[in-house]
C-alpha angles and dihedrals in degrees: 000000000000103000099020104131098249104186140318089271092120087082098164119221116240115279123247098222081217083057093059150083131158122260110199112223115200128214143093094307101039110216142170125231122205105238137184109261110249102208083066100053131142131231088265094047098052078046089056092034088056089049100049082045098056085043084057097047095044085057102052099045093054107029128089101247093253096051081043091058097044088044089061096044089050092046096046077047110049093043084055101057084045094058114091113260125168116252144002102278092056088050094046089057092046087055107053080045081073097031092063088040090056091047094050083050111048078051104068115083106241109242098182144030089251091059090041098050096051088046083048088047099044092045096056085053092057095048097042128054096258116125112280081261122032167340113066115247110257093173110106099177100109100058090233103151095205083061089054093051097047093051089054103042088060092070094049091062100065090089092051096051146333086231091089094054090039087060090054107044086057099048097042082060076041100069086021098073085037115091092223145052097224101054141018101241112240100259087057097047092047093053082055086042097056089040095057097034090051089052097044088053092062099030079060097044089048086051088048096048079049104055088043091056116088105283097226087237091167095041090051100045082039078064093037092055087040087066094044096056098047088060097040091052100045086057095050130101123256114262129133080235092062085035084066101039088049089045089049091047088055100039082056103048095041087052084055084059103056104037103047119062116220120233089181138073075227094048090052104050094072090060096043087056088055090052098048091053088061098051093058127358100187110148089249094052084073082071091077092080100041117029104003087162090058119127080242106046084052099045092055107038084055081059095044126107126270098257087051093052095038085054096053089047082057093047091058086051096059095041084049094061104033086057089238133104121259090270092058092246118133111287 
């Protein structure tokens, strides 16, 4: 399918050292990629850079941060196999590369449609016959039926997110600009090269300035505790002394809140529930910290106010980009 090694037909050309500058490529074997120079682009290649760049920018404004990590890793991966290279080991590497990029990302729980929508894409390239990284086969030719449901399933993803047509504009410039249909010239796959390793540079410096900053432990077992005690109360009996140490517990955690700032997505989510409490303290609207994915906390957040809605959807921003689910508990 999509990233078996095929031949040895991606016999590169051999490379003009003018024409070159070195792409890193993380991961557990470091490795430099050979890669066209950028300064030196043509009009098609700025066209193909602009395209990679707003693929980039559509995917880190709608994925979770870990799908966003894997996606960039796929994506460095899976140009990569596509670029012409001379003979089978080097193919056979290329190929468990990707291989190691689908299975990270296979692993990480979608959060969002956004997520859900590129793990769907990228499955239906593996199980049809389409290129490891785009676009979707629309020749039916053949008769596959793998091929069938994946061309149709491309035009079922729009609604879930603009990422999978994102992904296809820019490899169908892509081939386009290659002078082939089995593999992106090197020129074309190190303008893409450049593009993703750029992105995962910075996506990793950001993750690194993250995890250095103060991790908000108090603010994050002050939600932890929040939650608990939400449970633990709602199972409790009725009694004016469970009504105070309920009252206490809150009056704890919610001082937590407003004396201590938060330097985390994690750190913020305990506040933002509070908030959101006393926007609107219908008896649905404890859901929220317990089943926000219940038939009632739905219902009723779809017939809530505009200030409570606006603030969940706050709240999902934040999850989203803390890694976690809405409760604060692991994605």
């Amino acid at each position: 399918m999509a990233t078996q090694l095929s031949s040895s037909f991606f016999a590169a050309p051999p490379l003009t050292p003018s024409r070159l500058s070195m792409v890193y490529l993380a991961g557990e074997a470091e490795q430099a990629v050979a890669a066209a120079d950028l300064p030196d682009q043509s009009l098609e290649e700025t066209q193909l850079a602009t395209l990679a760049e707003v693929l980039i920018a559509t995917a880190k404004l709608h994925l979770s941060p870990p799908i966003y990590t894997a996606f960039l890793n796929w994506a460095e991966k899976a140009v990569h196999l596509s670029t012409r290279y001379d003979g089978d080991e080097e193919g056979l590497a290329r190929c468990e590369r990707i291989a190691d990029a689908l299975a990270d990302l296979s692993s990480i729980r979608a959060l969002n449609s956004h997520d859900l929508a590129l793990k769907g894409y990228v499955t239906m390239l593996e199980v049809s016959d389409s290129s490891c990284f785009g676009p979707l086969i629309h020749d039916l030719s053949q008769g596959y039926a793998m091929n069938k449901l994946a061309s149709g399933f491309s035009s079922d993803l729009g609604w879930l997110s603009p990422i999978p047509d994102a992904i296809e504009a820019l490899t169908a410039e892509a081939w386009k600009q290659s002078d082939d249909g089995l593999a992106y010239t090197v020129e074309v796959g190190g303008v893409m090269l450049a593009a993703f390793s750029g992105a995962r540079g910075e996506d990793a410096a950001l993750r690194d300035a993250l995890a250095a900053r103060p991790l908000d432990g108090t603010l994050i077992q002050a939600f932890h505790d929040h939650r608990a005690e939400h449970i633990r109360y709602g199972d409790a009996p009725d009694g004016k002394e469970d009504d105070d140490l309920h009252d206490r517990e809150y009056q704890r955690i919610e001082a937590i809140y407003a004396s201590m700032p938060a330097s985390t997505p994690e750190g913020l989510l305990g506040k933002l529930h509070t908030v959101l409490r006393g926007l609107n303290d219908a008896a649905w609207m404890g859901d929220a910290l317990i089943n926000p994915r219940g038939e009632r906390f739905k219902a009723g957040l779809q017939k809530a106010d505009v200030f409570t809605r606006v603030m969940w959807s706050a709240i999902e921003d934040v999850a989203r980009m803390a890694g976690t689910q809405v409760t604060g508990e692991a994605a």
